[in-house]
C-alpha positions in Angstrom: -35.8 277.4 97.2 -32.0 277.6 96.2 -29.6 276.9 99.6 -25.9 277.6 98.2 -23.3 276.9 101.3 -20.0 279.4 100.5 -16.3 278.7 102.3 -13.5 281.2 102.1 -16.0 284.8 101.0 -15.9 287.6 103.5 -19.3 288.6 103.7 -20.0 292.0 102.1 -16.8 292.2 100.1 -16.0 292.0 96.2 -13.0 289.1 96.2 -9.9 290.6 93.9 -10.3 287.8 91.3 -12.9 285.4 91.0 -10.2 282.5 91.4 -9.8 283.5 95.1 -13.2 281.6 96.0 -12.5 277.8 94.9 -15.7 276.9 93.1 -15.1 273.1 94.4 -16.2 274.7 98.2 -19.1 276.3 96.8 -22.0 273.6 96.6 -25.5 274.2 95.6 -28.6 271.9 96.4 -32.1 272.3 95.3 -34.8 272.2 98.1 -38.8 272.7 97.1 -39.9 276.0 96.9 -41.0 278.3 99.8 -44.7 278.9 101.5 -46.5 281.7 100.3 -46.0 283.3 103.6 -42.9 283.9 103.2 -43.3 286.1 99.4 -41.1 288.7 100.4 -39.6 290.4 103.8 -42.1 293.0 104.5 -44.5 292.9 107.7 -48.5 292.7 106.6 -49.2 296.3 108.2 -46.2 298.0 105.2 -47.3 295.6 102.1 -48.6 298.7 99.8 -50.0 298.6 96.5 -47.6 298.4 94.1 -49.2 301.3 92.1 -49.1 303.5 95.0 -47.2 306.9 94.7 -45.8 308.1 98.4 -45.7 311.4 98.6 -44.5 312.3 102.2 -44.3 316.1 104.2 -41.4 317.2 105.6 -43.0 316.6 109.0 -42.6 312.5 108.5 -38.8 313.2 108.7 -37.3 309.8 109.9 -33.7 310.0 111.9 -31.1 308.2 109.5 -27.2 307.7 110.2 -24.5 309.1 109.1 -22.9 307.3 106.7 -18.9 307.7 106.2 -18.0 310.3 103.5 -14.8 312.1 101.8 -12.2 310.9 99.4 -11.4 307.1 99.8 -8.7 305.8 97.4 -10.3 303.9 94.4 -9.0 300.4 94.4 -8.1 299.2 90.7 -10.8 296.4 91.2 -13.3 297.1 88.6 -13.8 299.3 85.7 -17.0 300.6 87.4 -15.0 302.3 89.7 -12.1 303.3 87.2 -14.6 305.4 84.6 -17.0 307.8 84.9 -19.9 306.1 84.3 -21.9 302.6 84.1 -21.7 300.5 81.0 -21.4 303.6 78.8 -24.4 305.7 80.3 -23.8 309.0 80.0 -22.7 310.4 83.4 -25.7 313.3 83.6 -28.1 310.7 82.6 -27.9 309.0 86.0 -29.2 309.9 89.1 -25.8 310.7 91.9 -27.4 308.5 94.5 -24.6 308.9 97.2 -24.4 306.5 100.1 -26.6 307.5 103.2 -28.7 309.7 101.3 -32.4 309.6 102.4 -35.1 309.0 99.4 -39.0 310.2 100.3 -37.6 310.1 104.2 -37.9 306.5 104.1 -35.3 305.0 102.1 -31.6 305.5 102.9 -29.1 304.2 100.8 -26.9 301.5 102.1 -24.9 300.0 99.5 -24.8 299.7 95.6 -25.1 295.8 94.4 -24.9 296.9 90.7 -26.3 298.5 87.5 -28.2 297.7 84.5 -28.2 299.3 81.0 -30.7 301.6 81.9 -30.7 302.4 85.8 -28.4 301.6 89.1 -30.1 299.3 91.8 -29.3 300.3 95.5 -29.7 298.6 98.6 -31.5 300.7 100.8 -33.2 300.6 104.5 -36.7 301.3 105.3 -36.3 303.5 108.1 -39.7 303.5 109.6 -39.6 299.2 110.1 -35.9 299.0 109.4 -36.7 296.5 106.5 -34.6 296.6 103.1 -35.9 297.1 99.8 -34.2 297.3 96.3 -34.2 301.2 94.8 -34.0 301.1 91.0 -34.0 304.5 89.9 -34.1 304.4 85.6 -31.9 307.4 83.5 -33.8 310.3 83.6 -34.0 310.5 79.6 -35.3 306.8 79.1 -37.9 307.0 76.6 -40.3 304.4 77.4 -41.3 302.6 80.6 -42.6 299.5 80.7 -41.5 298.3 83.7 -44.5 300.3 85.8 -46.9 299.8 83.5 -46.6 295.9 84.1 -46.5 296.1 87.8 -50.3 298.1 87.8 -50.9 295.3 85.6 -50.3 292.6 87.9 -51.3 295.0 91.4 -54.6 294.0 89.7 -54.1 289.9 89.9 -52.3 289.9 93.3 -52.8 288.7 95.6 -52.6 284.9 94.1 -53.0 281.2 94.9 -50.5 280.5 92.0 -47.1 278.9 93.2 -45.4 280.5 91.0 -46.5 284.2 92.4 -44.0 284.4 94.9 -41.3 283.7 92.3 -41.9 287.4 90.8 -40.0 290.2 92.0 -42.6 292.5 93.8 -42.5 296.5 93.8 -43.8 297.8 96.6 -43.6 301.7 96.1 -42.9 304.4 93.1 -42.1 307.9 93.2 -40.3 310.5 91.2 -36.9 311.7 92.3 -35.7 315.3 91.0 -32.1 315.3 89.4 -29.3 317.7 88.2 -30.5 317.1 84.6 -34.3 315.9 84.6 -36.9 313.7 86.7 -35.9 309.7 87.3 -38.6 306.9 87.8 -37.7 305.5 90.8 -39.0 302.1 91.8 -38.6 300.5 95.6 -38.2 296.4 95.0 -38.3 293.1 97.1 -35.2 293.0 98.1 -32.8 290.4 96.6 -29.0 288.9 96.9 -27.4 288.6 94.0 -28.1 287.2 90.4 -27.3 284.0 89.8 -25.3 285.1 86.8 -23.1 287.4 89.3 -23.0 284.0 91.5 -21.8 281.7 88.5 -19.2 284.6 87.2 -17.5 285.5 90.9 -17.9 282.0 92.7 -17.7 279.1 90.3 -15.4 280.8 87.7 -18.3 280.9 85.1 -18.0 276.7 84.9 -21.8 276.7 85.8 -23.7 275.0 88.1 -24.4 271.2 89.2 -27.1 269.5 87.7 -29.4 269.3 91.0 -28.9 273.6 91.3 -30.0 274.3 87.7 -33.2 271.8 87.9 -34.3 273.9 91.0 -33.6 276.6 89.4 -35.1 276.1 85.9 -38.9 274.7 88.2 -39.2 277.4 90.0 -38.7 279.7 86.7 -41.2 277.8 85.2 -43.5 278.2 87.8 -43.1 282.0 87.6 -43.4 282.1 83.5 -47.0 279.6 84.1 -48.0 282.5 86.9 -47.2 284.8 84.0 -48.9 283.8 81.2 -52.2 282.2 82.5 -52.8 284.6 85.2 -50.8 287.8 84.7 -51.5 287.4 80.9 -47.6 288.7 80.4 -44.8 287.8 78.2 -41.4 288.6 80.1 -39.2 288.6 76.8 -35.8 289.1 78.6 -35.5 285.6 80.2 -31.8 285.1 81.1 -29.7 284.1 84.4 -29.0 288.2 84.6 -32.6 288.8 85.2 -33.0 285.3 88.0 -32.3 286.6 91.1 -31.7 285.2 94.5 -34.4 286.2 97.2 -33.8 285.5 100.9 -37.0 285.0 103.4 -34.8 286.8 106.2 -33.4 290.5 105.4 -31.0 290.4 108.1 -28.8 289.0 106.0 -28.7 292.2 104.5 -27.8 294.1 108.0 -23.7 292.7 107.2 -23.4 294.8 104.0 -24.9 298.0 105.9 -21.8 297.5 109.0 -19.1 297.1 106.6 -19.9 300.0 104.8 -19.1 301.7 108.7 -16.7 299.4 109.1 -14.4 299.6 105.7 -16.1 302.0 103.3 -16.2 300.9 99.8 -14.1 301.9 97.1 -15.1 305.0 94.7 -14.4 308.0 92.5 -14.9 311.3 93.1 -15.4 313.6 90.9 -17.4 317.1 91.1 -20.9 316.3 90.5 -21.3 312.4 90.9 -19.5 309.6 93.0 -19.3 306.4 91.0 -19.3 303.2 94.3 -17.9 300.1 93.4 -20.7 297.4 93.5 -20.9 295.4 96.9 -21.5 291.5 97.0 -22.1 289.4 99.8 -21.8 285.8 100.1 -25.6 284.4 99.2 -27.6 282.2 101.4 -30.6 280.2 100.9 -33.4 282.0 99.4 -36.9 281.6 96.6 -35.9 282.4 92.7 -36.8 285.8 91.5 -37.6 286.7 88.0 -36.9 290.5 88.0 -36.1 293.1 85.3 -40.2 293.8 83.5 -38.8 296.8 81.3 -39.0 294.8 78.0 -42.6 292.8 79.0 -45.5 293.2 76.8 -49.3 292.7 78.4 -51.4 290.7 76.7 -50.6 287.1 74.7 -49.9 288.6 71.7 -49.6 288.1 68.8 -46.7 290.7 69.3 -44.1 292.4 67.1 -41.1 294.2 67.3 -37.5 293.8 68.5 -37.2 291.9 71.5 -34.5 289.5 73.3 -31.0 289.4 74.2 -29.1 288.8 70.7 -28.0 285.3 71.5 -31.6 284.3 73.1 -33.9 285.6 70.4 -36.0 283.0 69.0 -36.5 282.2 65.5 -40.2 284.0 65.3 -37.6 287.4 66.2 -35.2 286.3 64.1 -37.5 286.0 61.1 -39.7 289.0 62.1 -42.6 286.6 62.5 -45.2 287.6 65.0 -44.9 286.3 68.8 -46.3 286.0 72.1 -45.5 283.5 75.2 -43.4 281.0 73.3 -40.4 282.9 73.4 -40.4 282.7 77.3 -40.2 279.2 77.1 -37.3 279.3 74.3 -34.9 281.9 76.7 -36.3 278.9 79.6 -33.8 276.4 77.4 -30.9 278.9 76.9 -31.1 279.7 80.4 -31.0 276.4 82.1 -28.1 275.5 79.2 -26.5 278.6 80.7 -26.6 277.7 84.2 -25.3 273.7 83.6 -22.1 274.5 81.3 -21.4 278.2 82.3 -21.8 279.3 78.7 -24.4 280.5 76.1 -25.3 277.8 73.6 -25.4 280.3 70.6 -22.8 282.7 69.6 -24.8 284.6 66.7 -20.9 285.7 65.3 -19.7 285.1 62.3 -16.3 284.7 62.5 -15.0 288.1 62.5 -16.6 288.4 65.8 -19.3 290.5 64.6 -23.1 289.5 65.4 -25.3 288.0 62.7 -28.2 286.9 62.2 -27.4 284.6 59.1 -24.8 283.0 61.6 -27.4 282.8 64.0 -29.5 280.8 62.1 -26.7 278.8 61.0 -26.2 277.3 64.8 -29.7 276.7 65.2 -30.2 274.7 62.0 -26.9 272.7 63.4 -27.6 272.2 66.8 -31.3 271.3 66.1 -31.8 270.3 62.6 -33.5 272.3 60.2 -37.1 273.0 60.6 -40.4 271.2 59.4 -41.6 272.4 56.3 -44.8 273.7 56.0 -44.4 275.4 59.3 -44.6 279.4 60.0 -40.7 279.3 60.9 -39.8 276.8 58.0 -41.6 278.9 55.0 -40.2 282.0 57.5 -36.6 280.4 56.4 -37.4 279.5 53.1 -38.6 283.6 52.2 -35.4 284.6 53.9 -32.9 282.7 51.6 -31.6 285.8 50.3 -29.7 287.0 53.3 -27.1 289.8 53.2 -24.5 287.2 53.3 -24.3 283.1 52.9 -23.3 281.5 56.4 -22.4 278.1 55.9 -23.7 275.3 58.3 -21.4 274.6 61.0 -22.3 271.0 60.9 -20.2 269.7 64.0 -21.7 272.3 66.7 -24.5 269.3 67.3 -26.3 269.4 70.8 -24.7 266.2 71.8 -21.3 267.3 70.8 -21.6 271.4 72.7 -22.9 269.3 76.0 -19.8 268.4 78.1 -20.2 267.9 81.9 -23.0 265.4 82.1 -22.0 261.3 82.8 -25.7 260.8 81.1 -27.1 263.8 79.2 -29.6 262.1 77.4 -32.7 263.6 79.3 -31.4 267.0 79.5 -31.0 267.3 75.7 -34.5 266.0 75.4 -35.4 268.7 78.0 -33.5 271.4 75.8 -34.8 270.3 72.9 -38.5 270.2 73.8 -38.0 273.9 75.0 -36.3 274.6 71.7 -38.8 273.9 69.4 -38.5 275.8 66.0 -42.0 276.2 65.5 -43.6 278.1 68.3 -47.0 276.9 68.3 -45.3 273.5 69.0 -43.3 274.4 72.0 -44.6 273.4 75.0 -46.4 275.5 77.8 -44.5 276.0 81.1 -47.1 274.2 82.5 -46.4 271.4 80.7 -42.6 271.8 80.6 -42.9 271.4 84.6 -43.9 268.1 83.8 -40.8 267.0 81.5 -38.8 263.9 82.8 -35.6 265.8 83.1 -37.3 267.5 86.3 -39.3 265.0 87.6 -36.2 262.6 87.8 
């Protein structure tokens, strides 16, 4: 579990600047993870198969309240209230999901905790056991869905034994929802606080976490990639402390955000057709890891191909074009927990116009890890791909030992980063036996 005590956050409300919540009151211990039991919020008697399709009569109506409406002055806060749309998704691709509106009449919308690149997530109650779920509903003209497909996959290895089960974001419905401009995929979630990205970037002031948080953090990740890959048979491929989310084992918590929207209304935009909501945070309590976000997983261990991976997480084997399968979990498992420690990605892949490249890509891994055994895939894989576009010289200082900054004693954290940064893939270790690595177990 991941307990994080906050002083100085109003509950519910987005701070003005980041600097208004000191990070040095904001301390974060790691605790051993949760009982099965507790998995997600939902009663036994409204667990439903995650494959399940509600389709509900009119008759099933469910009483909802009235949420407040009409123009409310947009607060300069955030450019998602300032524009017209969501990280530059066309307006008519979206869904207007507009506070207090009632989905399948059991979902009403509460409050809007953010967006991805491809969908907005809402906060919703279920009316019928006024629980909270998580309402991702995708861009009506997304072209592929992945997302679903995995979760039928894994309806049919749940329930499990494995520890790292509970550490999975669950769905627990799907339906269709009819738009303006075209049908959206529309999938109810466990419900979840924040990511701990969004936690690092609004209450530490992206400085990262303390060593004892990101070892909690980092086990019970593991535990979900092990569930994953030996049991769900999955490769995630979009690893990163965007996609680790904080869970909660009591949903009240979630009964704050739904008053304040009563209370003091939100700020937003109005426009004809649409209302773009400022996202609403709370101040996080203790709660299981979740690792969310399945659009980009493949079924089965490979090997795979094709594009995959944030740029500045993509493994050598997708750098190269070399064929790939669980071992690039376990290489976004290193970024990640050297993310969440120093509050910055170890990798820039820029050159130094500011322009992403692989070449320069390349060039910080061979520097911060040393070139690659010969006679390995990724080593010939280098060799063969000597004739890049452009030369990118080694930038010899940006060493491991001299990027790491905050630790007193580093030395088992490196060897922890290294391990999980293995250039040849077949030679990183499994999660299972990452779990094991003297970094954690200290």
């Amino acid at each position: 579990m991941l307990k994080s005590t906050c002083h100085g956050a109003t509950p519910g409300r987005l701070p003005t600047t980041s600097a208004s919540l000191a990070a040095d009151s904001f301390h974060f211990f790691s605790f051993p993870p949760t009982s099965a039991s507790h998995a997600n919020t939902f009663t036994k008697d409204t667990q439903l198969s995650c494959c399940q399709i509600w389709a509900v009569s009119s008759a099933s109506t469910v009483s909802a309240p009235n949420f407040p409406c009409g123009r409310i002055r947009c607060h300069r806060a955030r450019s998602a209230c300032r524009g017209g749309s969501h990280a530059g998704i066309p307006p008519g691709a979206l869904y207007p999901v507009r506070l207090g509106e009632v989905f399948n009449d059991r979902f009403q919308t509460v409050a809007k905790p953010g967006y991805g690149s491809s969908s907005t997530i809402w906060l919703m109650r279920y009316l019928l056991h006024h629980q909270y779920v998580a309402l991702k509903i995708y861009i009506h003209n997304s072209t592929q869905h992945r997302e679903l497909p995995f979760y039928e996959h894994l309806d049919k290895v749940l329930p499990s034994r494995h520890p790292g089960a509970k550490n999975v974001r669950k769905l627990l419905a799907s339906f269709q929802v009819a738009g303006p401009h075209g049908k959206h995929v529309a999938l109810a979630l466990q419900v979840s606080q924040m990511s701990i990205r969004d936690m690092d970037t609004v209450f530490m002031n992206g400085r990262g976490f303390n060593e004892g948080f990101v070892k909690g953090a980092v086990k019970e990740l593991l535990e979900a990639l092990d569930f994953l890959h030996t049991e769900a048979q999955c490769v995630h491929t979009d690893v990163h402390p965007g996609n680790l989310l904080l869970g909660t084992n009591d949903d009240s918590v979630f009964q704050k955000l739904e008053e304040n929207e009563f209370s003091s209304p939100v700020p937003r935009k109005q426009f004809e057709d649409r209302t773009i909501y400022l996202s609403r945070l709370m101040k996080p309590k203790a709660g299981p890891l979740l690792l969310s976000d399945f659009g980009e997983a493949r079924l089965g261990p490979g090997p795979h191909a094709g594009d995959i991976m944030p740029i500045m997480y993509r493994a050598p084997e997708t750098l190269l074009y070399v064929q790939w399968g669980y071992p690039v979990d376990i290489w976004s498992v290193g970024l990640t927990a050297w993310d969440l420690l120093e509050g910055r990605t170890l990798f820039s892949a820029r050159k130094e116009d500011g322009n992403f490249s692989d070449g320069a890509h390349l060039a910080e891994l061979i520097a911060a890890l040393g070139p690659p055994l010969q006679g390995f895939s990724i080593g010939i894989a280098i060799e063969r791909s000597r004739n890049w576009s452009e030369f990118v010289p080694i930038p010899k200082e940006r060493t491991l030992e001299a990027a790491e900054t905050k630790l007193e004693d580093n030395t088992k954290f490196l060897q922890f980063i290294r391990r999980a940064l293995t250039w040849d893939p077949d030679s990183r270790p499994t999660a299972r036996e990452l779990l094991q690595d003297p970094w954690l177990k200290d």
